[in-house]
Each structure stands twice: as structure tokens, then as C-alpha cells.
PyMOL commands that place a pseudoatom at each C-alpha (Angstrom):
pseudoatom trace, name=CA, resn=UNK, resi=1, chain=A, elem=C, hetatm=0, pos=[41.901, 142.115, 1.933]
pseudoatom trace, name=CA, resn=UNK, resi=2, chain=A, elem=C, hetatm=0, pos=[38.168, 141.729, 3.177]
pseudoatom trace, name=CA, resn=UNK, resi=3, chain=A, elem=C, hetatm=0, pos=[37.171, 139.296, 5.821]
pseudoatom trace, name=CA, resn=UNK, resi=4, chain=A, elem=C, hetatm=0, pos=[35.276, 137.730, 2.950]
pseudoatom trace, name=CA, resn=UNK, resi=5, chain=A, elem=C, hetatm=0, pos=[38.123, 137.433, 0.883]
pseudoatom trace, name=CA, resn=UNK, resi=6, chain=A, elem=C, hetatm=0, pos=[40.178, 136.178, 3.563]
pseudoatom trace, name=CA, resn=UNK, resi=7, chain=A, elem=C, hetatm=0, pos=[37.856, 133.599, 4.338]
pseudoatom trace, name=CA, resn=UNK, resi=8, chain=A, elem=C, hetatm=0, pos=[37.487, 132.212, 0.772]
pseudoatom trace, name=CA, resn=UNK, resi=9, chain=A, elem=C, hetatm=0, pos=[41.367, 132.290, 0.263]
pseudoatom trace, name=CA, resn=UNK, resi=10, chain=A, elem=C, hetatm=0, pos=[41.503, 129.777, 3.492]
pseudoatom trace, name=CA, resn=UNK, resi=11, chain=A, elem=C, hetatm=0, pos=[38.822, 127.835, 2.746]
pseudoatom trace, name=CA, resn=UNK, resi=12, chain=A, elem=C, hetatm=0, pos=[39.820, 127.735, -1.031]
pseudoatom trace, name=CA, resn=UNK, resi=13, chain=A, elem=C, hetatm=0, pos=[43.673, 127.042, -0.267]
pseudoatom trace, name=CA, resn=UNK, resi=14, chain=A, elem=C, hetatm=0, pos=[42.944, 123.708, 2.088]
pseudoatom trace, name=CA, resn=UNK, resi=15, chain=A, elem=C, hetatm=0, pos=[41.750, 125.276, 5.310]
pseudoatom trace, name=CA, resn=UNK, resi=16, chain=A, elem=C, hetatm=0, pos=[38.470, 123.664, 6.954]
pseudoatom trace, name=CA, resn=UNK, resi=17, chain=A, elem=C, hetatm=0, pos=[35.416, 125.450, 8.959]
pseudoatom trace, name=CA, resn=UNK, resi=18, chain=A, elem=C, hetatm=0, pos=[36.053, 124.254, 12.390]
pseudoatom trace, name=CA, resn=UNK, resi=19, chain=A, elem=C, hetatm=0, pos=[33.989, 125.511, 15.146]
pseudoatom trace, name=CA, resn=UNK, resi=20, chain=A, elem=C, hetatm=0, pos=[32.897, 128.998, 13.144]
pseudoatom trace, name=CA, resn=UNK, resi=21, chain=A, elem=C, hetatm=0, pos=[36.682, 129.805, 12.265]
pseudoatom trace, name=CA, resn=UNK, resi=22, chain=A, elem=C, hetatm=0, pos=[38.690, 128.881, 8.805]
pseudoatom trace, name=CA, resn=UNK, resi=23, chain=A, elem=C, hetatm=0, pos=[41.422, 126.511, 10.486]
pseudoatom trace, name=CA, resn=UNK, resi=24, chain=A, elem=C, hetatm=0, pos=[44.127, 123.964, 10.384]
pseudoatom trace, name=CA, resn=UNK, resi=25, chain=A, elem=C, hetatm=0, pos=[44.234, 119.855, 11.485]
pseudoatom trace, name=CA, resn=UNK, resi=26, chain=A, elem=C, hetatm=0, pos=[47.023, 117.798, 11.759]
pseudoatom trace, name=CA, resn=UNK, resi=27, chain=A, elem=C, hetatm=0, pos=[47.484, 115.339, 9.368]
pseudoatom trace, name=CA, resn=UNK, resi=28, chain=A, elem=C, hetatm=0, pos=[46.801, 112.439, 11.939]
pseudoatom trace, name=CA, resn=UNK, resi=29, chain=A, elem=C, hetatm=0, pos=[43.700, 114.286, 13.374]
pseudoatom trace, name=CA, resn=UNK, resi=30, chain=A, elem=C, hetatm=0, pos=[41.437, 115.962, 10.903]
pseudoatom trace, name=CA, resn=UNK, resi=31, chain=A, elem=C, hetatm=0, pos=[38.801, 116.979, 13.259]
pseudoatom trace, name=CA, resn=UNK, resi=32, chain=A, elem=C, hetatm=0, pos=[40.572, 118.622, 15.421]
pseudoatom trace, name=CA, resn=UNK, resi=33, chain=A, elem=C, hetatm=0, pos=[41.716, 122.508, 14.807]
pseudoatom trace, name=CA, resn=UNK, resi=34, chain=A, elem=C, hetatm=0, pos=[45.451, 123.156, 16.092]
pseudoatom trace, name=CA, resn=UNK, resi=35, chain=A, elem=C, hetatm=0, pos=[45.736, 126.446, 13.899]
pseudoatom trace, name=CA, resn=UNK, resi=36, chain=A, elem=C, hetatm=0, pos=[42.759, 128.671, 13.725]
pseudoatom trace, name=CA, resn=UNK, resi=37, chain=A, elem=C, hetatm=0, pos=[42.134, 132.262, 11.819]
pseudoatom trace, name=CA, resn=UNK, resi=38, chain=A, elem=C, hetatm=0, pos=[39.766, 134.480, 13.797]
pseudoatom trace, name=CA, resn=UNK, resi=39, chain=A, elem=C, hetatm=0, pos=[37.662, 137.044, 11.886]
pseudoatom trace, name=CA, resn=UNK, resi=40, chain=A, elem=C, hetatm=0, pos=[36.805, 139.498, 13.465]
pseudoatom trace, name=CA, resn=UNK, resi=41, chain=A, elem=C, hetatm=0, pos=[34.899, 143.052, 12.454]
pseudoatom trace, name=CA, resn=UNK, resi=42, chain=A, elem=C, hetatm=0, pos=[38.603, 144.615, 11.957]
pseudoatom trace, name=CA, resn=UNK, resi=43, chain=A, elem=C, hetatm=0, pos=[40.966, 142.245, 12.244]
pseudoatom trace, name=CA, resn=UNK, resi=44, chain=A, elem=C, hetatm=0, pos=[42.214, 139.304, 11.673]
pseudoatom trace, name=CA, resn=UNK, resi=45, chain=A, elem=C, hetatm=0, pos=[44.126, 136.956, 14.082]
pseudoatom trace, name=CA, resn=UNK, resi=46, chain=A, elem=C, hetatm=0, pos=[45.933, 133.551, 14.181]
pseudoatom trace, name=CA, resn=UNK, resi=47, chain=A, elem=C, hetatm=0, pos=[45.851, 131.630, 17.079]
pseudoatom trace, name=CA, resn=UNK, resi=48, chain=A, elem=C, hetatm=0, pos=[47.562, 127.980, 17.590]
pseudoatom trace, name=CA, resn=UNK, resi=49, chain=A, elem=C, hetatm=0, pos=[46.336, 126.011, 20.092]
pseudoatom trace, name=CA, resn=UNK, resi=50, chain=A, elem=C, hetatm=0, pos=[48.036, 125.203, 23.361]
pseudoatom trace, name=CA, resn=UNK, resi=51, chain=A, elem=C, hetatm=0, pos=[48.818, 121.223, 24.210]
pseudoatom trace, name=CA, resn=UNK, resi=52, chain=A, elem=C, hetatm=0, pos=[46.603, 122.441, 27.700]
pseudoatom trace, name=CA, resn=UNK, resi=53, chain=A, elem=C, hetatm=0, pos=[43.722, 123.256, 25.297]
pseudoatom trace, name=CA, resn=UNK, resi=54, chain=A, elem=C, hetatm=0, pos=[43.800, 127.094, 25.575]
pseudoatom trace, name=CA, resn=UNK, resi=55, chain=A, elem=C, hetatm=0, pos=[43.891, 129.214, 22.494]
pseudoatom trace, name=CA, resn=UNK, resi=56, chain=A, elem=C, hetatm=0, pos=[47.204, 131.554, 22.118]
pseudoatom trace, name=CA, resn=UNK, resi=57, chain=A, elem=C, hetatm=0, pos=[46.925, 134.395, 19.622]
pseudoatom trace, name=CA, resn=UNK, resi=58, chain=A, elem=C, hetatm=0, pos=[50.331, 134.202, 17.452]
pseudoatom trace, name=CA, resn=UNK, resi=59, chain=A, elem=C, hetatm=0, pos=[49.655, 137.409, 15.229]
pseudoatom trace, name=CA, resn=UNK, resi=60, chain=A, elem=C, hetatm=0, pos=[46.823, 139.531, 14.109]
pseudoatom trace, name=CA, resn=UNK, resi=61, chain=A, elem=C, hetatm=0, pos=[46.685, 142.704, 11.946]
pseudoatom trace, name=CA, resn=UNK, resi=62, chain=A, elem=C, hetatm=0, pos=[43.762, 145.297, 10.778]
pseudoatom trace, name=CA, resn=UNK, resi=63, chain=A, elem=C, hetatm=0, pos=[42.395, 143.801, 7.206]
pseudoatom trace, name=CA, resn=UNK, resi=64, chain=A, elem=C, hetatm=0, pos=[43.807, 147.340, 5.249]
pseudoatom trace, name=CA, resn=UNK, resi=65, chain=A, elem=C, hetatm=0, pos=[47.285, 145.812, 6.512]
pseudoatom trace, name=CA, resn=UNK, resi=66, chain=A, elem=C, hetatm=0, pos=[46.234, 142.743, 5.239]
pseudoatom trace, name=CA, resn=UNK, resi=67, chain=A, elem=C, hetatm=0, pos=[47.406, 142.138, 1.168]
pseudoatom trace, name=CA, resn=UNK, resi=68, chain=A, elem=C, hetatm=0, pos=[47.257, 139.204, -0.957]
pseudoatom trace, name=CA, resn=UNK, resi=69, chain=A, elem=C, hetatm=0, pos=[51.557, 138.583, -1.751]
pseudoatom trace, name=CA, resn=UNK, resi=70, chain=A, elem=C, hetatm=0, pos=[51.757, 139.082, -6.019]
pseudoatom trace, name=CA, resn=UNK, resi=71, chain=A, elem=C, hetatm=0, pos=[53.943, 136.075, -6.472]
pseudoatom trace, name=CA, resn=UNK, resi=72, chain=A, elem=C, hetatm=0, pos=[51.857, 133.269, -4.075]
pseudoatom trace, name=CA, resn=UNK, resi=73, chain=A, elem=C, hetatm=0, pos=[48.437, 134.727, -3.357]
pseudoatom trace, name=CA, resn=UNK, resi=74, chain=A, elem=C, hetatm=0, pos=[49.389, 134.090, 0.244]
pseudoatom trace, name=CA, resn=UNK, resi=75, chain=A, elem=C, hetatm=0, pos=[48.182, 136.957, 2.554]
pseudoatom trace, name=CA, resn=UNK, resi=76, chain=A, elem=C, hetatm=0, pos=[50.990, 139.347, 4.461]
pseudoatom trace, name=CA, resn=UNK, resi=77, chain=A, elem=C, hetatm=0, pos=[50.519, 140.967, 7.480]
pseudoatom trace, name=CA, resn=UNK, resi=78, chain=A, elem=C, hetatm=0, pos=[49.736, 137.929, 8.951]
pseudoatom trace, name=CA, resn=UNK, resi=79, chain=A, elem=C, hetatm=0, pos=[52.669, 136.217, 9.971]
pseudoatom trace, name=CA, resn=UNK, resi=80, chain=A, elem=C, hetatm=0, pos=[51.523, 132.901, 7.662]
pseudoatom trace, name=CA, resn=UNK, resi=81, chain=A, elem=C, hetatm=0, pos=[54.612, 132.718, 6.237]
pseudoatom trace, name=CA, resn=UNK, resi=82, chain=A, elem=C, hetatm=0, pos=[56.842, 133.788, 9.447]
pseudoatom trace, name=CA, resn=UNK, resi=83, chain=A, elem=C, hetatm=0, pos=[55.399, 131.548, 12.082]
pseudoatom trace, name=CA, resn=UNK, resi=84, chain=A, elem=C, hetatm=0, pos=[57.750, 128.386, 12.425]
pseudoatom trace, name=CA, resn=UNK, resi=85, chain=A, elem=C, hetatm=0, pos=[55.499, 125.481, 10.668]
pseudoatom trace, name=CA, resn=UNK, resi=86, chain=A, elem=C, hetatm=0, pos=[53.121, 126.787, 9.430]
pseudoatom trace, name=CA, resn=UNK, resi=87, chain=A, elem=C, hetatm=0, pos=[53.833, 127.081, 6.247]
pseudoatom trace, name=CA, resn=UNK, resi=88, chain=A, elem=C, hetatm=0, pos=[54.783, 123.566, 6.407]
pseudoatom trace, name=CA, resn=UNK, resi=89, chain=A, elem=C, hetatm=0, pos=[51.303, 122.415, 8.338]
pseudoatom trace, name=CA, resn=UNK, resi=90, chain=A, elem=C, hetatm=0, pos=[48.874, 124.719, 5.507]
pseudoatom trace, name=CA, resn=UNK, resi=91, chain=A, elem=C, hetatm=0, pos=[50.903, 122.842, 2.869]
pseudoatom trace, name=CA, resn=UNK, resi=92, chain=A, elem=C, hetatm=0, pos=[49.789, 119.393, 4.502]
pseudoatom trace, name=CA, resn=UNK, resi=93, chain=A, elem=C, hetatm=0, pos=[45.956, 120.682, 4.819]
pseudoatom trace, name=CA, resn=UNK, resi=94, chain=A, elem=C, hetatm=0, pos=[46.058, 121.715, 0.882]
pseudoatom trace, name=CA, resn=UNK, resi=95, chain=A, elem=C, hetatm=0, pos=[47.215, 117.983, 0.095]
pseudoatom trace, name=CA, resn=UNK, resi=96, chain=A, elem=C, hetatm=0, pos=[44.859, 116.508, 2.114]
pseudoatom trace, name=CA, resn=UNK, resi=97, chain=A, elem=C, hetatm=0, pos=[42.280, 118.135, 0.607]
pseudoatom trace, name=CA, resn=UNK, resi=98, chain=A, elem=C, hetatm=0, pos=[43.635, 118.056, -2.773]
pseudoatom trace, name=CA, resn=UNK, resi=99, chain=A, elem=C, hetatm=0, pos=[44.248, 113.940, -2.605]
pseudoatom trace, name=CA, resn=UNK, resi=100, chain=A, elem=C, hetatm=0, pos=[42.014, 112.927, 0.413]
for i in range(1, 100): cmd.bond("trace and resi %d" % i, "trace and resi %d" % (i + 1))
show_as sticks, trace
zoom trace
């Protein structure tokens, strides 16, 4: 995947343009980024941030390791589907923006 594809699969899938990057709220906050995807020239990285404010890169991978999975359309190479809650906290963002 591109970093423009990459970018419209977040955005399209219930992720939010927070502060330049494609990113996550909690449900209770919706202003405020807790998961963020950094886009970078050649590669892509998650970082979640810290409760001390700090941003902590969680996974990242070159985009040519990056490939849409055939079944959900959810990129691999990631870690979105490996990190503990995530999966759980992008499912919460796609409601919210599906019924908010």
C-alpha cells in the first residue's frame, strides 16, 4: 500500500485527522488522539500515546510490507490487528462515525 492509500483507508474506515496524523479517540474524548498512524516518506508507524503524554511507537513497517488483508481490507504489516485493543478501539471510532 501507498501512503495515500493508507491514509484514505483510515480516514475512510472511522479514523480522524488529528494534529496532521490519521488517528484514534476514545469514545469519551473525541478530541483527543490516544492512537495515532505516522506517515512517513517510507514507512508507516503506530504510536499509542503514553498516560505521561509522550508518544510510544508500537509497530511500523516499509509501505511494500504493507498489504491490504483479502478478506477485511484491513492493512498487515502493521500490527492493527495484533496490538491488544486496538482492534476493539478502531471498531468504536467506525461507530462513532458511522452513528454520531
Amino acid at each position: 500500500m501507498t501512503q495515500d492509500e493508507l491514509s484514505a483507508w483510515a480516514l475512510k474506515t472511522g479514523w480522524k485527522l488529528i494534529g496532521g496524523h490519521p488517528s484514534l479517540t476514545r469514545p469519551g474524548r473525541p478530541k483527543e488522539a490516544i492512537v495515532r498512524m505516522v506517515l512517513k516518506v517510507t514507512v508507516a508507524s503506530i504510536e499509542i500515546k503514553k498516560p505521561s503524554g509522550k508518544w510510544d511507537k508500537v509497530s511500523s513497517a516499509a509501505y511494500g510490507d504493507i498489504a491490504p488483508d483479502p478478506d477485511t481490507n484491513v492493512p498487515r504489516g502493521l500490527g492493527l490487528v495484533s496490538i491488544t485493543g486496538l482492534s476493539k478501539l478502531m471498531q468504536d471510532n467506525r461507530d462513532a462515525a458511522v452513528f454520531g
